[in-house]
N, C-alpha and C positions, 0 to 999 in steps of 0.2 A: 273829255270824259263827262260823263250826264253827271251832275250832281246839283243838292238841294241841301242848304241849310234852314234848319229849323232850332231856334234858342242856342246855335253856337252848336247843336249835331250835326256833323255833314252825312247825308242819306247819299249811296251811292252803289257803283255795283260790286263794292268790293266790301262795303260796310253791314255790321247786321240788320237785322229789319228792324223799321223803325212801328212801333204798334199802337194803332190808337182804338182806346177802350170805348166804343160810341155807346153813351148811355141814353142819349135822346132824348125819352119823358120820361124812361124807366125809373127816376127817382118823383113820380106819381104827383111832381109839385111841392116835395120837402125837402126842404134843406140838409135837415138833417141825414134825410138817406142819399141826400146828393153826397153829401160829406164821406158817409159810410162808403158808396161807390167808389169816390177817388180813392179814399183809403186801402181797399181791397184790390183796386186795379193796380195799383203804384207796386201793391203786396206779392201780386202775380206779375210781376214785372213787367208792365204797359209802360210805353214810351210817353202819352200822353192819352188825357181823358177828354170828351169831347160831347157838350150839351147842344143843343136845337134853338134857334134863336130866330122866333118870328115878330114880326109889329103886324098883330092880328088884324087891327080895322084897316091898314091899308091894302093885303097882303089880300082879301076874300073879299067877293064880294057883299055887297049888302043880303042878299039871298041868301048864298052860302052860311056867312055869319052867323043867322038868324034859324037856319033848319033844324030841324028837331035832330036830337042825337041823346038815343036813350039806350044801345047797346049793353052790353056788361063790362065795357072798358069805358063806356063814360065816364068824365068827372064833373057836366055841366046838362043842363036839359037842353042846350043847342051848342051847335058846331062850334058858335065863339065862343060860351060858357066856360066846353070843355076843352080849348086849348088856350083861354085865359086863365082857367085853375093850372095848366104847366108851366105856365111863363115866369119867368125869373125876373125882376127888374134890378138896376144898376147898384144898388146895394146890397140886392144878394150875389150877383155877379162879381164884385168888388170882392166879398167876402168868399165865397171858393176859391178866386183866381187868388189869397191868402192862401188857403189851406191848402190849395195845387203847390204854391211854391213852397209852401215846409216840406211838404210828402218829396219835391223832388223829380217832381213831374210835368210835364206840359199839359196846358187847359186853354183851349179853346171851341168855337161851336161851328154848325152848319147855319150862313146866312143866306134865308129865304124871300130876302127883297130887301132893296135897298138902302131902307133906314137901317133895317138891322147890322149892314155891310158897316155904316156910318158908326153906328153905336159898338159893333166890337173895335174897329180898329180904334177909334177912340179911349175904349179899356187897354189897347195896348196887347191883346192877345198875338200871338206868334204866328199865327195860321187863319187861315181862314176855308172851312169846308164849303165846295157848291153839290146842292144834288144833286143827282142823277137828272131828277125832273128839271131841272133849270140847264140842261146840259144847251138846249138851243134858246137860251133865255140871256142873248147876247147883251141885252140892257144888261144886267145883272153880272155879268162875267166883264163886261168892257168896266163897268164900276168896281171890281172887286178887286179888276188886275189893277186898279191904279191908286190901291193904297199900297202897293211893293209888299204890304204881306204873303209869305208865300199863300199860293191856290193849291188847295187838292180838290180835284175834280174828277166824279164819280159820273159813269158814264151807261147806268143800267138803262135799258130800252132806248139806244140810240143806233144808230146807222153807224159807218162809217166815214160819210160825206158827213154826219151831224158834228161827229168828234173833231175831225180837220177842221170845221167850222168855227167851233170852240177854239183851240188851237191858235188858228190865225186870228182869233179875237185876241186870247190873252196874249200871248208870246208876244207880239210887237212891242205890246205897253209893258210884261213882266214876265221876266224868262224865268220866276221861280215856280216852276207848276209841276206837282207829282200827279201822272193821270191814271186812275184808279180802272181794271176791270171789272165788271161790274152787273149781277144779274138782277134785274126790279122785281123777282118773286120771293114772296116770305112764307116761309121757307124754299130758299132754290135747292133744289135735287140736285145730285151731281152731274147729269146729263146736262142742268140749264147752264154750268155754270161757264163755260167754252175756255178754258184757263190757255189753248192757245192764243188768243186775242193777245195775251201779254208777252208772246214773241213777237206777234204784228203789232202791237204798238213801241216796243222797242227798234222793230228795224224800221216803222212808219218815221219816226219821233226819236232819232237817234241823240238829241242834248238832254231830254225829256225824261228826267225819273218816274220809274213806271212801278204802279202797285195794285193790288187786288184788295175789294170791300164783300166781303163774303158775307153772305146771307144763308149761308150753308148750317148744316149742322154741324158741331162739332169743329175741331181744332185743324183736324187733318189734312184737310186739302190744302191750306193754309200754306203747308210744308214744301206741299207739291208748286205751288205758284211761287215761293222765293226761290225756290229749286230753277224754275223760267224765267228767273231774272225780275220779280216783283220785289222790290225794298222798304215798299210802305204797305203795310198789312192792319184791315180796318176791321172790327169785329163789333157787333154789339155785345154790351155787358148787364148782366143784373145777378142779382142777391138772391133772386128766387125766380124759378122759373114756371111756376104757379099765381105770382103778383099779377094785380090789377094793370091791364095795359093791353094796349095787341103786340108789342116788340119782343116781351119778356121770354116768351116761348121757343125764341128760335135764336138767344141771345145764350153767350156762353155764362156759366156760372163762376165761380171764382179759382175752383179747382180746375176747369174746363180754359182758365185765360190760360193758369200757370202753366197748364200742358201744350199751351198754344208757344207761350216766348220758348219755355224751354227746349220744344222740338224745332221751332227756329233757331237756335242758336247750336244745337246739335246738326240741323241741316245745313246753314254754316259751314261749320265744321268738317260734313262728310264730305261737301263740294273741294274743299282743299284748292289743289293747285289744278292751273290746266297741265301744266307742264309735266308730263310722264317718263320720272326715274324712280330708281329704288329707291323706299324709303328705308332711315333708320329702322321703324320697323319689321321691315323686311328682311335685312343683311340675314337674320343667323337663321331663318326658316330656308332660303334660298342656298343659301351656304349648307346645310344642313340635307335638303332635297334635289338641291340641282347638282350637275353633273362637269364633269372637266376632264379632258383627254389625257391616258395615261399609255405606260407602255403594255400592250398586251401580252408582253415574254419576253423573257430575257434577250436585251437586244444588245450586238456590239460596237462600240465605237467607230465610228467610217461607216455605220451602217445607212444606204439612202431609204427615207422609211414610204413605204407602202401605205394606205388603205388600213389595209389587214394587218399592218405592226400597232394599231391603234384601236383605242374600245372606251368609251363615255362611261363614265362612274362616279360615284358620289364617295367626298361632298362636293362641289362645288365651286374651290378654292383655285382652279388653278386654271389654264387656257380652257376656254369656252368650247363647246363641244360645233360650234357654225364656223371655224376658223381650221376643221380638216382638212380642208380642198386646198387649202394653202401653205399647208404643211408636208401635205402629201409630196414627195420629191426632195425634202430636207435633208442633209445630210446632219450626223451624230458625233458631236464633238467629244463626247464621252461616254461612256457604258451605262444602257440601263437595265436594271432590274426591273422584273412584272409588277402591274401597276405601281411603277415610278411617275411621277409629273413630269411632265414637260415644259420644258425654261426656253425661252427664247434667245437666250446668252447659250443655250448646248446645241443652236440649230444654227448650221449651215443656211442660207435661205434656196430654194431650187434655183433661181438665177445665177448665183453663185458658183452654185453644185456642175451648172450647165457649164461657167463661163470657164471653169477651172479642167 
């Protein structure tokens, strides 16, 4: 059976969704509203929360670095500026991956090239997320799978030869990989977001925990993809969805996670069993509206019955009204009265009836 443990959870297809709150930069470079984040996520019952973790100079190149970047999500006058002003270093990381474990929650990031791979597992985090854009960034996936932290791997804008690719990279060196469906537009529509993928990548990838990272709006479809067998459910998160950033707008707000775990775990629920019997719920409506063959008229002892000595009526209590044709030719061990029950101890069977 496919399964993944993460901090001693095992993720599986029989277990709830496991949910990670992706806050990315949406804490704008503070700590303290990193803090506030986890706090609200752990509050809306997220599994774990989850930062962005790059080594800018080696990660761009010197060009890129260096471009002007003066938008209204700036936080720097060029490219490396503003993703140096969101960078975390090893003492503030220290200090949330604290606060993660009071709240009760799992904290880790997305690493974006290979020091960064070095530098979480070295914190000791549980997981390790790849993007989507790194999905054929086989350097990067061959070094990730061989710290045996589990891999989640998001699989937005890639082929299907791209993900196998991925695949037979990590799996040889680390069977612990949930692989994420996954659309690369912000905001994806529900048209982009193909939530079949995540039966093809269960019956592709049959040991392979399989989940959805939605870019969607809104909680909903969420429902719909653990409903297709997705167990890890990735969502971004923020506090406002007006804040300084390009993520925030299309990320859930705090009332928007809680609606998210808790229609998962209702979904759950509705999935129940595959196994189709009545439930306890069920007995006294059925009992109540369903039907059982009685006697249609006063009938006499030694009587062989007919068709026509019988008539389906409620409640429901007593032989099944599919079970006629075989009673039909029965003989009558004792007298019955209109709408009496029929006992299988007062019947003759026709074989019987024949043999005698």
């Amino acid at each position: 059976m496919r399964s993944l443990d993460i901090s001693g959870r095992p993720i599986c297809d029989t277990s709830e969704a496991y949910v990670i709150a992706e806050i990315g930069h949406n804490h704008g470079g503070s700590v303290a509203r990193a803090e506030a984040l986890f706090q609200a996520a752990a509050a809306a019952g997220a599994s774990a929360v989850k930062l962005q973790k790059r080594d800018n100079r080696s990660l761009f190149t010197q060009a890129m670095y260096n471009e002007p970047y003066t938008g209204a999500h700036s936080y720097g006058a060029t490219y490396g500026e503003h993703r140096e002003a969101l960078e975390f270093d090893r003492p503030q990381y220290l200090h949330l991956q604290q606060v993660a474990r009071a709240l009760g929650i799992d904290f880790f990031a997305t690493a974006f090239d290979l020091p960064s791979v070095d530098f979480l597992a070295e914190l000791g985090v549980p997981a390790i997320k790849i993007a989507s854009a790194d999905l054929t960034n086989t350097p990067l996936l061959n070094h990730a799978a061989k710290t045996g932290l589990a891999l989640v791997l998001s699989t937005g804008g890639g082929s299907m030869d791209e993900v196998r690719r991925a695949c037979d990279e990590i799996l040889p060196l680390n069977p612990r990989l949930a692989l994420l469906q996954c659309t690369a537009a912000y905001p994806a529509v529900p048209e982009d977001l193909n939530l079949r993928i995540i039966t093809t990548y269960r019956e592709a990838f049959p040991d392979v925990v399989v989940g959805f990272s939605g870019h969607d709006l809104g909680p909903e479809l969420s429902w719909i993809a653990y409903a297709l067998g997705a167990r890890v459910i990735e969502k971004h998160f923020t506090l406002d969805h007006g804040a300084k950033g390009s993520d925030h707008h299309f990320s859930l707000d705090p009332d928007q996670m809680t609606a998210l775990t808790d229609g998962l775990r209702r979904t759950q629920a509705a999935l129940g069993s595959a196994e189709k019997e009545t439930g306890a719920r069920e007995a006294a409506a059925i009992r109540k509206m369903g039907k059982k063959l009685v006697a249609a008229r006063d009938l006499p002892g030694g009587h062989v019955l007919t068709a026509e000595d019988l008539v389906c009526k409620s409640p429901g209590d007593g032989i099944k009204p599919y079970r006629l044709g075989e009673l039909v030719g029965s003989r009558l061990t004792r007298p019955l009265a209109a709408d009496d029950d029929l006992r299988t101890e007062d019947l003759v069977s026709p074989s019987d009836v024949t043999a005698a």
